[in-house]
C-alpha positions in Angstrom: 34.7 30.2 -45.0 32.7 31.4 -42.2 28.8 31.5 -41.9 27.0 34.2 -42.3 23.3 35.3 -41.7 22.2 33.8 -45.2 24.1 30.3 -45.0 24.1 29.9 -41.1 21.5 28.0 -39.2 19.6 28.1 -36.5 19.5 25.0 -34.3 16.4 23.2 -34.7 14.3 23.3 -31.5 14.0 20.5 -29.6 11.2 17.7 -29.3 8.1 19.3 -26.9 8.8 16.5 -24.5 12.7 17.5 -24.2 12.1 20.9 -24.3 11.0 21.6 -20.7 12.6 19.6 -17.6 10.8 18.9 -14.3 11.9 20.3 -11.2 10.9 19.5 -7.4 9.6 22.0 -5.4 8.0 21.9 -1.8 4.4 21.7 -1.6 3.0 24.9 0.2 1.8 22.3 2.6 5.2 20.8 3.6 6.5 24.8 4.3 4.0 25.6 6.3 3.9 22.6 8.0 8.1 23.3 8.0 7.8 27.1 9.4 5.1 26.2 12.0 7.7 23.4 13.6 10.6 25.8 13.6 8.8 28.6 15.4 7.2 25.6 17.8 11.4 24.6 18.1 12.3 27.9 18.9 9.4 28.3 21.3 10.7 24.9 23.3 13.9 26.4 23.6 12.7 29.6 24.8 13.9 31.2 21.5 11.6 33.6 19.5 12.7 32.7 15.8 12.1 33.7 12.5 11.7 31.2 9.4 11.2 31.0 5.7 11.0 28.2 3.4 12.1 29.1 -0.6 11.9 26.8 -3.9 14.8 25.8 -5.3 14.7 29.0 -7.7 14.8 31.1 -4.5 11.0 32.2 -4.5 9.2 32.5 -1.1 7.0 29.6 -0.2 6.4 30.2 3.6 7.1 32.5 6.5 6.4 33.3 10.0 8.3 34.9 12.6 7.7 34.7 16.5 5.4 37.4 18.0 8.8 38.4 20.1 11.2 37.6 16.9 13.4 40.5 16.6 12.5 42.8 13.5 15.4 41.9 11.3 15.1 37.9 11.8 12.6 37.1 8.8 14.9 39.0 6.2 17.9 37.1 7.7 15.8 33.7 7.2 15.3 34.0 4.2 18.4 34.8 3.0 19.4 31.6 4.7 16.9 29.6 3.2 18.1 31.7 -0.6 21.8 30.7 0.1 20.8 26.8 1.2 18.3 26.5 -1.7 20.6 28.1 -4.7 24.5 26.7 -3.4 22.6 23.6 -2.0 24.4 22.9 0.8 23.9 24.4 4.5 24.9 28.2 5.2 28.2 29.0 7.0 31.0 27.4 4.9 32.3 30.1 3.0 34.8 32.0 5.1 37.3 34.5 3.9 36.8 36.7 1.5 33.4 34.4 -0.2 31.8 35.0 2.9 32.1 39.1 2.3 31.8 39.0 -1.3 28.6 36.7 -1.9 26.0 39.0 0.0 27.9 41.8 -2.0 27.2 40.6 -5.5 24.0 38.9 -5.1 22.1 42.1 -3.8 22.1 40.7 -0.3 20.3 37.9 -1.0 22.8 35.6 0.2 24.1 35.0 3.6 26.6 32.6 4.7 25.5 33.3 8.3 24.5 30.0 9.8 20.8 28.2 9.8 20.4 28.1 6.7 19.5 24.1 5.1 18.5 22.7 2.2 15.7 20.9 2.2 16.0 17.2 0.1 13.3 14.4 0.1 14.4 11.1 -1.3 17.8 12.7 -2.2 15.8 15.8 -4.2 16.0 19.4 -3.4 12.8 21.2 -3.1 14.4 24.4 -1.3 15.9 25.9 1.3 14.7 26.7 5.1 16.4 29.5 7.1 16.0 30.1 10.6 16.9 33.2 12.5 16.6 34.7 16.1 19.0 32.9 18.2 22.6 32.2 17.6 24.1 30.8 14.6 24.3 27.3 16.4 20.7 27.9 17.9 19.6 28.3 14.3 22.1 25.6 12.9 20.5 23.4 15.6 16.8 24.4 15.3 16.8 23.9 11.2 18.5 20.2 11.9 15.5 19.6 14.2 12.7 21.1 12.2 14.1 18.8 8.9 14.5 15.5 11.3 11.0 16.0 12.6 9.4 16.6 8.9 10.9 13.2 8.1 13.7 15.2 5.6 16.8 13.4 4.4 19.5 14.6 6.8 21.9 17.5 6.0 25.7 17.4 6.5 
């Protein structure tokens, strides 16, 4: 016999205390403090960059580009920091046909274009930087640098 509207029921909602589940995030602080030592990278390496820092969820925290960034590097940041926040791992390991079709179904929010990092405290993840402007390894490089120097655990 199979239920039906009358004799079916609904689960019972759970307990207020394990209904809602706690999250990090990055503290507005820590991304701006994260954005102003990438552009500060990129400057050192004579490298006008672009940078965003995202939540887990993919929401913007922080942004900045270079006065002499090129035009297209802070949408190309934050897709970084989107695809390093939401897979959790950093951009550029997709290949084949992944690589073409992730940007494709998610909009273009997702990139697997290098310099792109999660960002993890303690083992947490609070987000996802990006950094544009350079080369993918400039990026790749500048991102590693910008999470060293903020004291984040180290990304492989």
């Amino acid at each position: 016999m199979s239920p039906t509207a009358e004799t079916a029921t609904a689960p019972r909602p759970p307990a207020p205390a394990a209904a809602l589940r706690t999250q990090a995030v990055v503290t507005a602080d820590t991304a701006l403090h994260l954005v102003a030592l990438a552009l500060a990278e990129g400057a050192r390496r004579g490298i006008p960059v672009s940078a965003t820092v995202v939540d887990p969820g993919m929401g913007l925290i922080a942004c900045a580009k270079a006065d002499e960034a090129n035009p297209h590097g802070l949408e190309t940041s934050r897709r970084k920091a989107c695809t390093a926040a939401s897979k959790r791992r950093p951009t550029g390991w997709m290949g084949g046909q992944l690589a073409l079709t992730l940007p494709l179904a998610s909009g273009n929010a997702l990139t697997d274009v290098r310099g792109g990092l999660p960002i993890r405290y303690d083992g947490l993840l609070g987000g996802g930087l990006g950094v544009a402007g350079g080369t993918e390894d400039d990026d790749a490089e500048i991102a590693a640098a910008v999470l060293a120097a903020a004291g984040a655990d180290r990304t492989e």
